[in-house]
C-alpha positions in Angstrom: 4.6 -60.7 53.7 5.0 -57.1 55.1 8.7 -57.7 54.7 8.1 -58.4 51.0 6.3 -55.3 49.9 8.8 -52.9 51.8 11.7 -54.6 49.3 13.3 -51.6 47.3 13.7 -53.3 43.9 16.4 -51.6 42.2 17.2 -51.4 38.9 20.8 -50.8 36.9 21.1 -49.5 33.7 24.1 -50.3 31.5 24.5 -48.1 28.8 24.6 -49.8 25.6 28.3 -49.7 23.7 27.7 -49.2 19.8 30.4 -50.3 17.3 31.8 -47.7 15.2 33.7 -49.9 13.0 33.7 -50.8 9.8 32.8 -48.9 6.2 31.0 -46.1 8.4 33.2 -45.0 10.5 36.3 -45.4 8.1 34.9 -43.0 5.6 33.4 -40.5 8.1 37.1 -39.7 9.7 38.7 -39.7 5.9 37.1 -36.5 5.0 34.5 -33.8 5.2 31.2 -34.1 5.6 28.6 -33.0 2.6 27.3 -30.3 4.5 30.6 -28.8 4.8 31.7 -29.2 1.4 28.4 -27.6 0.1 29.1 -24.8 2.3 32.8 -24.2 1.6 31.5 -24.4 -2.4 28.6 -21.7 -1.6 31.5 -19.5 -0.1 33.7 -19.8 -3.1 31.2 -18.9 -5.4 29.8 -15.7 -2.9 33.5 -14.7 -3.3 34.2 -15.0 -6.8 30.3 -13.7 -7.8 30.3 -10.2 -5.5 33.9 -8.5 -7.2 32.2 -9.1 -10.2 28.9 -7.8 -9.3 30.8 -4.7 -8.0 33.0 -3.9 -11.0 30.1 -4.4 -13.8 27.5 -2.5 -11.4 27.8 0.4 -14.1 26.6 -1.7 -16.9 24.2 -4.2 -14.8 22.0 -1.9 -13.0 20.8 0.4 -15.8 20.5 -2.6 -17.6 17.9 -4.1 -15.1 16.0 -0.6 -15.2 15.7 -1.0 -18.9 14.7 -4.3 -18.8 12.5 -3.2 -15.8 10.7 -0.5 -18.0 10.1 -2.5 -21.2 9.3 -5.1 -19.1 6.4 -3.0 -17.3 5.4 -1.3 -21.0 5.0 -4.9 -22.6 2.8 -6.1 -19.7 0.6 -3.1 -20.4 0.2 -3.2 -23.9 -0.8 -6.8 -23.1 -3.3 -5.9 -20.5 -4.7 -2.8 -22.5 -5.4 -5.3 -25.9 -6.3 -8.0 -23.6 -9.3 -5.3 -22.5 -9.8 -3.9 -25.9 -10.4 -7.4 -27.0 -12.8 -8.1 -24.4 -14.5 -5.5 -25.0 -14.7 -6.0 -29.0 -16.9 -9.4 -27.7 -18.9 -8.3 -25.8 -20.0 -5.7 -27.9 -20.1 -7.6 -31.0 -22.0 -10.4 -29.0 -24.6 -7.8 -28.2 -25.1 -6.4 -32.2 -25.6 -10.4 -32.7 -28.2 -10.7 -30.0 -30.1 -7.7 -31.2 -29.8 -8.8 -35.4 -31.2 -12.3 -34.0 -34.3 -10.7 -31.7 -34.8 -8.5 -35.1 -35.1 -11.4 -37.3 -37.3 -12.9 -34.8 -39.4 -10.2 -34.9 -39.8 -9.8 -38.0 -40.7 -12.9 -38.8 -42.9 -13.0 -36.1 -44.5 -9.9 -37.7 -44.6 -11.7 -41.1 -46.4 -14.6 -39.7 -49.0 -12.4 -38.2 -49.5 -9.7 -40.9 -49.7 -13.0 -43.0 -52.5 -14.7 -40.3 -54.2 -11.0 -40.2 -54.5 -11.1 -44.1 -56.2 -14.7 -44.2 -58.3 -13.4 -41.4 -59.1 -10.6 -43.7 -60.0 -12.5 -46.4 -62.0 -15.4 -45.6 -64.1 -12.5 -43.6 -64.4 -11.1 -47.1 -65.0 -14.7 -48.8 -67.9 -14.9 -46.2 -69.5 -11.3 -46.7 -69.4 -12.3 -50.9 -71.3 -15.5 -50.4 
């Protein structure tokens, strides 16, 4: 029994052989790969894009200031009647709160004065009789 547990099992590894035939393999040594046809394409168009970008620089950049400017003065205008606007509603809200609290009062007023006259009078009604 002490024999058996001193046995060194060992065990082999074969490494596995994968076929690279067919439809896979065929079209992957035929040409290039997609990431280096997307790159070569990115390349061509850095190359034909940055002359151009250099000889119209005269026209393009003040260009993108003035479109920069108006840009900025549009977005302020906006902003500034954005505010204005707010501010219209708020304030006209308010004049509508304060015409509704005056009618209330008023007729609050009315109903009393009105109650204070009745009062007024059946005190007299009463002094007559």
């Amino acid at each position: 029994m002490a024999e058996r547990d001193c046995l060194v099992h060992q065990l082999q590894v074969h490494p596995q052989h994968q076929y690279e035939g067919g439809m896979k393999s065929h079209f992957q040594q035929r040409g290039p790969s997609t990431t280096k046809v997307l790159a070569v394409l990115a390349l061509l168009l850095v190359a034909v894009s940055t002359p151009l970008f250099i000889i119209f620089s005269p026209v393009l950049v003040p260009a993108a200031i003035v479109i920069g400017v108006v840009t900025e003065f549009l977005c302020a205008e906006a902003f500034g009647l954005t505010g204005l606007s707010s501010l219209s509603w708020v304030l006209n809200h308010i004049v509508d709160q304060a015409k509704r609290r005056m009618k209330d009062m008023a007729g609050y007023v009315g109903q009393k004065t009105k109650e204070v006259g009745q009062e007024i009078e059946s005190k007299a009604q009463e002094r007559r009789t």
